[in-house]
C-alpha positions in Angstrom: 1.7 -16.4 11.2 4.7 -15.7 13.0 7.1 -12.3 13.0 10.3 -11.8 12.6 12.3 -8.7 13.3 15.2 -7.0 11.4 17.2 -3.6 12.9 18.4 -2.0 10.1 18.7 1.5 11.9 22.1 3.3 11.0 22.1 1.8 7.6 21.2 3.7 4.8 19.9 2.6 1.1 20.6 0.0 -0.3 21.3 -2.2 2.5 17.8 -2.1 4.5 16.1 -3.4 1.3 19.2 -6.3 0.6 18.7 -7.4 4.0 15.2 -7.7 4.2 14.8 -9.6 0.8 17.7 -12.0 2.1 15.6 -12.4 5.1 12.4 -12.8 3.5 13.9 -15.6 1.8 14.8 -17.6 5.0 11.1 -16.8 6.4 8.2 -18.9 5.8 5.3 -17.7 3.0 3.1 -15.9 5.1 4.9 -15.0 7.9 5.7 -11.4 8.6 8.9 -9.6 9.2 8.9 -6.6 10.7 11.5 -4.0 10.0 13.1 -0.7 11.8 14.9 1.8 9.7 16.4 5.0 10.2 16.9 6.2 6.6 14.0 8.5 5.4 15.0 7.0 1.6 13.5 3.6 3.2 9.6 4.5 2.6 9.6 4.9 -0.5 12.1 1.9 -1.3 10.0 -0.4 0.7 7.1 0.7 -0.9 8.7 0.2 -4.4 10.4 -3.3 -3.2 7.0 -5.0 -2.1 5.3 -3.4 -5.4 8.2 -5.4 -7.3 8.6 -8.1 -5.5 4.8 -9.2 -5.0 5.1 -9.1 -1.2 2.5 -7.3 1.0 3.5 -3.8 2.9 0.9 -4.1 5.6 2.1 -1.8 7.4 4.4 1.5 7.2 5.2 3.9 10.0 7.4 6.0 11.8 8.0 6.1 15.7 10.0 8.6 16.8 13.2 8.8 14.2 12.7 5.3 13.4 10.9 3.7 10.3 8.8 1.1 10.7 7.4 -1.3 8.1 5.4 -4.9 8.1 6.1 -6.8 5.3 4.0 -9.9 4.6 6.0 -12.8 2.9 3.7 -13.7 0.3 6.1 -13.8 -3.2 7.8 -17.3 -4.4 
């Protein structure tokens, strides 16, 4: 299971959640991609998005002023 890393800080809603479904798409099932986010919006979109989408949130945190979420590729 590899990891992949997208920087969405400075963008705010809906891009973090457009890029991260276009680049869940390019990622192998099961892989994880990790993503950094600056928009408070993001925790509860990411939250929603996996919920939708069938992919796994493992993860969700924040570091400093920056979100941080792990999102397991696990939807067709």
């Amino acid at each position: 299971m590899a990891e992949h890393v997208l920087d969405a800080k400075g963008l705010n809603c809906p891009l973090p959640i457009l890029k991260a479904k276009k680049m869940l798409k390019s990622i192998p099932k099961d892989d994880v991609l990790v993503i950094y986010a600056t928009d408070p919006g993001s925790v509860a979109d990411f939250a929603a998005f996996c919920s939708q989408t069938g992919n796994e949130l493992l993860e969700s945190g924040q570091e400093g002023d920056t979100f941080v979420f792990k999102i397991k590729h696990t939807a067709d």
